[in-house]
C-alpha positions as CSV (number, residue, x, y, z in Angstrom):
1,X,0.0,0.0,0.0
2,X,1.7,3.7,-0.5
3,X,1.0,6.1,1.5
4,X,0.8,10.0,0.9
5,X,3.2,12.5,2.2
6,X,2.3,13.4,5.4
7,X,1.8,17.4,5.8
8,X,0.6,19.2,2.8
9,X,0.5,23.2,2.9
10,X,-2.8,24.8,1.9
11,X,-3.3,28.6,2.2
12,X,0.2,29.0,3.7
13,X,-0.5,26.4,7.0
14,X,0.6,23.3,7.6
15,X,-2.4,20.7,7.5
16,X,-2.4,17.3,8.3
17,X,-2.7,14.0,5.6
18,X,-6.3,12.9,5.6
19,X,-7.6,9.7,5.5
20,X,-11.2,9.5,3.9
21,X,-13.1,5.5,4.7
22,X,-15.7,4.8,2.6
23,X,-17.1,1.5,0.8
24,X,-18.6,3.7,-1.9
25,X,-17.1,6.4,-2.7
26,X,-14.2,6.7,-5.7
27,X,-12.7,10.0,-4.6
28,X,-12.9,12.7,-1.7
29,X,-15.5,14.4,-3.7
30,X,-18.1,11.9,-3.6
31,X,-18.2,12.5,-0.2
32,X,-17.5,16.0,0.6
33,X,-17.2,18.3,-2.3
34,X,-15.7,21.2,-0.3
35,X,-13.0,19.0,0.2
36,X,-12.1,19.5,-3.8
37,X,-11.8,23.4,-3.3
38,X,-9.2,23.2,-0.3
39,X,-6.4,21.1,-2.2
40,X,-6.2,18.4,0.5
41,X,-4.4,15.3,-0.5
42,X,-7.0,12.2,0.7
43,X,-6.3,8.8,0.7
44,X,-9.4,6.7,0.2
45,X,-9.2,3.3,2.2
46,X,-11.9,1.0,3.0
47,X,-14.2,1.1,6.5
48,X,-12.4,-2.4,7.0
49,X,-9.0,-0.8,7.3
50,X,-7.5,-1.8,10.7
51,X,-6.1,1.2,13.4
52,X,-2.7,-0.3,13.0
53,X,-2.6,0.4,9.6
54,X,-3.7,3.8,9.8
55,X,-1.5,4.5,12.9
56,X,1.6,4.2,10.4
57,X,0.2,8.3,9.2
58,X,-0.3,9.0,12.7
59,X,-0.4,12.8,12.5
60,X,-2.9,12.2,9.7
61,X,-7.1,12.9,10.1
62,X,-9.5,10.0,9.6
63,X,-12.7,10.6,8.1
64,X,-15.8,7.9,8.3
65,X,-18.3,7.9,5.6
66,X,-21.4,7.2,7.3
67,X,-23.9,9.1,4.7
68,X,-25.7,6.0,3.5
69,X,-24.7,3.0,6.7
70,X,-25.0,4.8,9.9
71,X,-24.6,1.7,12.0
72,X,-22.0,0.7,10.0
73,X,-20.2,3.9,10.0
74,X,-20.5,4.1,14.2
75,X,-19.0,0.0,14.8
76,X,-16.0,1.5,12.6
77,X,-15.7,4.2,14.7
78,X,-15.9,2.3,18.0
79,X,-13.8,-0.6,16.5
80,X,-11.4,1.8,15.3
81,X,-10.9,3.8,18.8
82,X,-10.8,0.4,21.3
83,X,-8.1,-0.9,18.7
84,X,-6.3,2.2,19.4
85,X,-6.1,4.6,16.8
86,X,-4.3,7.9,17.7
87,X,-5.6,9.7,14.7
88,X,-8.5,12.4,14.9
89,X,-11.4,10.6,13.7
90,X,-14.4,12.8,11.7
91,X,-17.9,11.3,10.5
92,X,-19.3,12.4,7.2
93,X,-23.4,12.3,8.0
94,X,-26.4,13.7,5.7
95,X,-28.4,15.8,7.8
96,X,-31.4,12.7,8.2
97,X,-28.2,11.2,10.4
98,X,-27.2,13.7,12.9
99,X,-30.3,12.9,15.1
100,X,-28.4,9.1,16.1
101,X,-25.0,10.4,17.0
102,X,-23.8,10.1,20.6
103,X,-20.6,10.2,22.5
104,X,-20.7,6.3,22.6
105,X,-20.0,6.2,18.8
106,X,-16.3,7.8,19.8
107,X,-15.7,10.0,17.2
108,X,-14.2,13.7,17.8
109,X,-16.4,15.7,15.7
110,X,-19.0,15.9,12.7
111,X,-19.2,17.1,9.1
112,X,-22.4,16.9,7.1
113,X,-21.7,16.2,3.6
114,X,-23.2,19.5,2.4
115,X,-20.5,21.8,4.6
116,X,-18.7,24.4,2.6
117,X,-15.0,24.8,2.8
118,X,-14.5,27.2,5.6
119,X,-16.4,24.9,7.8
120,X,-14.4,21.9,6.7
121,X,-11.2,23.4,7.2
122,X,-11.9,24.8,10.7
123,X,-13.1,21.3,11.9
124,X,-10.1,20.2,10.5
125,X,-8.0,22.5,12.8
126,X,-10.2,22.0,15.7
127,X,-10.7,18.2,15.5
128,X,-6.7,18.0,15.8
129,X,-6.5,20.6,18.8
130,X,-9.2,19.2,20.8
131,X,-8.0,15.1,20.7
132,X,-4.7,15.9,21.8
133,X,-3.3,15.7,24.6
134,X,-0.4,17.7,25.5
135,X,2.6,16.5,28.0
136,X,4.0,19.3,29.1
137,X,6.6,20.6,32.3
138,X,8.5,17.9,32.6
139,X,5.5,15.5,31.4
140,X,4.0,16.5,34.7
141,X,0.6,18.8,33.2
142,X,-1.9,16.4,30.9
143,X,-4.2,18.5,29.2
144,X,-7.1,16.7,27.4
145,X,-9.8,18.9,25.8
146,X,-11.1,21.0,29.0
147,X,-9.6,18.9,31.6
148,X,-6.3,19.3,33.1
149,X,-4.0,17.0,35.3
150,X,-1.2,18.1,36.8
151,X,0.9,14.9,38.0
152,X,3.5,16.6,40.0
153,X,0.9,18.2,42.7
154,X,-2.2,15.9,42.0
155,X,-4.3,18.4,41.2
156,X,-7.0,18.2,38.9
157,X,-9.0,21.1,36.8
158,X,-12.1,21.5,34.9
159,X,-12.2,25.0,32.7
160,X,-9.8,26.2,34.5
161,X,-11.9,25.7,38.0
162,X,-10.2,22.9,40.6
163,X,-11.7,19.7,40.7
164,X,-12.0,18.0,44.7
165,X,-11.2,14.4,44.1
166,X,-10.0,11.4,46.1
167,X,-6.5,9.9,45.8
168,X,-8.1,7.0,43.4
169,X,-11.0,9.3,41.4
170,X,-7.5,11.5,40.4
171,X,-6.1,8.4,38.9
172,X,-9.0,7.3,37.3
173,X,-9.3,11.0,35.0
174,X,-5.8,10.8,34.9
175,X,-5.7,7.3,33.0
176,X,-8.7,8.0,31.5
177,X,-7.8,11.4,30.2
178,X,-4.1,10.2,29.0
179,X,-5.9,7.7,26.5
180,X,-8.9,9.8,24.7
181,X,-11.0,8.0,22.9
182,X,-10.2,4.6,24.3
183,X,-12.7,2.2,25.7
184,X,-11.3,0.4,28.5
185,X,-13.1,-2.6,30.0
186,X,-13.7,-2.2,33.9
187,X,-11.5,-5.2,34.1
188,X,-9.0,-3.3,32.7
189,X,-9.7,0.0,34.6
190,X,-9.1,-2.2,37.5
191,X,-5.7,-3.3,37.2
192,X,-4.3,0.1,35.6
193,X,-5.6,2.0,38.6
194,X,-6.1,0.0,41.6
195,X,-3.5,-2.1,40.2
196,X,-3.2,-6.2,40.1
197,X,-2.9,-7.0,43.9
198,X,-6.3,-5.5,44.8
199,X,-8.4,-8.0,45.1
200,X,-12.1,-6.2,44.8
201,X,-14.5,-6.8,42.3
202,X,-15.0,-4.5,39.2
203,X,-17.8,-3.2,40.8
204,X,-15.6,-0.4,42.6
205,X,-15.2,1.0,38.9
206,X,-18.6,2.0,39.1
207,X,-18.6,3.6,42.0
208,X,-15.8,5.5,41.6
209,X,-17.0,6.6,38.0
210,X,-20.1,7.7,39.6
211,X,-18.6,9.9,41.8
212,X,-16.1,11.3,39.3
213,X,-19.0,12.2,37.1
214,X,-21.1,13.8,40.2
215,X,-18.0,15.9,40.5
216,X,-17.8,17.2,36.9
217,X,-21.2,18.2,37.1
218,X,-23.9,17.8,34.8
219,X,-22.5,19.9,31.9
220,X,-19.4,17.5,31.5
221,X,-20.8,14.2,33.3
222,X,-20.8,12.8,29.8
223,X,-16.8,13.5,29.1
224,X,-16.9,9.6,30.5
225,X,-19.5,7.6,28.7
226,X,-20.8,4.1,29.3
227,X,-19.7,2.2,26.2
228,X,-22.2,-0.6,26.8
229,X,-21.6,-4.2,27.6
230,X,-17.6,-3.4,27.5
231,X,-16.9,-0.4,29.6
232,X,-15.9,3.0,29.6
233,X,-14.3,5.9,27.6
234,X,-13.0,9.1,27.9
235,X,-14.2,12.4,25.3
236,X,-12.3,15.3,25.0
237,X,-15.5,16.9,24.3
238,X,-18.4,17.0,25.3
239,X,-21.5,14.6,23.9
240,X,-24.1,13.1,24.6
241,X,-24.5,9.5,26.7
């Protein structure tokens, strides 16, 4: 398979590579026409690709097709994420389609086929700002989306505004927010945090998300979703559970 050059310049800034899934579509165009007007390079893979192969562009944005399979556009997305793909990951939706999405389905942000090219290239932008998170000081400070972690004096913020949170609820957002996008079982959850010798049941995993979610409030509760019958995931922004 050969791959595109990563970073293309458009306008005078640096974008990323993107990396359009579809089962239909020919070209970029197909899918979103605006695309055609910004000079982006897109690779066009199947919705079958695996993470690991699109983790070998990792500074490059993914794009799902979902305008005419919506359930198989959100299982890509999910399968995609819990296999541990790094790159931002967009859904393409017709309008009729943006009534279904959730924060369960994992993806970072939206595009409806229809958007022009100023929308497309500021989601662009955004869709890479707001999935990463930043190591910074010494890899002490994790920034993901609105959350903050600073390792160094266990300190946790929301917005800016301190969060109170117990020695284990600190190192459950910290884990969480360190992996965006992933969806961890609570069997896993369990052994990263409370580590292998504790001998509790997974049940503790609840708890503790509860409370973590009852101190976010209700405006970001949903920054943790319930990804059901496997576990749980952390969003750099906000959605709906």
């Amino acid at each position: 398979m050969q791959y595109l050059g990563l970073w293309v310049k458009n306008r005078g800034v640096m974008v990323n590579q993107l990396v359009l899934l579809s089962d239909t579509a020919n070209s970029s165009s197909d899918v979103l026409p605006a695309l055609d007007l910004l000079g982006h390079k897109t690779q066009v893979l199947s919705l079958q690709t695996p993470a690991d192969v699109l983790n070998r562009e990792a500074e490059a944005v993914v794009i799902i097709d979902a305008r005419e399979s919506l359930v198989q556009a959100r299982n890509t997305a999910q399968i995609l994420k819990s296999s541990g793909l790094v790159s931002p990951l967009l859904m393409v939706l017709t309008e009729g389609g943006l009534a279904a999405v959730s924060s369960t389905w994992l993806i970072d942000d939206i595009l409806l086929n229809t958007a022009g090219p100023a929308e497309v290239e500021a989601r662009l932008r955004l869709a890479t700002a707001q999935l990463s998170t930043d190591v910074t000081d010494g890899e002490h400070l994790i920034r993901s989306g609105e959350i903050t972690v600073d390792e160094a004096s266990y300190t946790a913020r929301l917005a800016g505004e301190p969060l109170n949170l117990t020695y284990k609820e600190f190192e459950l957002l910290k884990f969480l927010a360190q992996h965006p996008g992933r969806v961890f079982t609570r069997a896993q959850l369990l052994s990263e945090v409370w580590g292998y010798d504790y001998y509790g049941g997974t049940r503790t995993v609840d708890v503790h998300v509860r409370r973590l979610r009852s101190k976010l409030g209700s405006d970001h509760e949903n920054l943790i979703s319930t990804v059901r019958n496997v576990g749980y995931s952390f969003s750099s922004v906000r959605g709906e559970s």
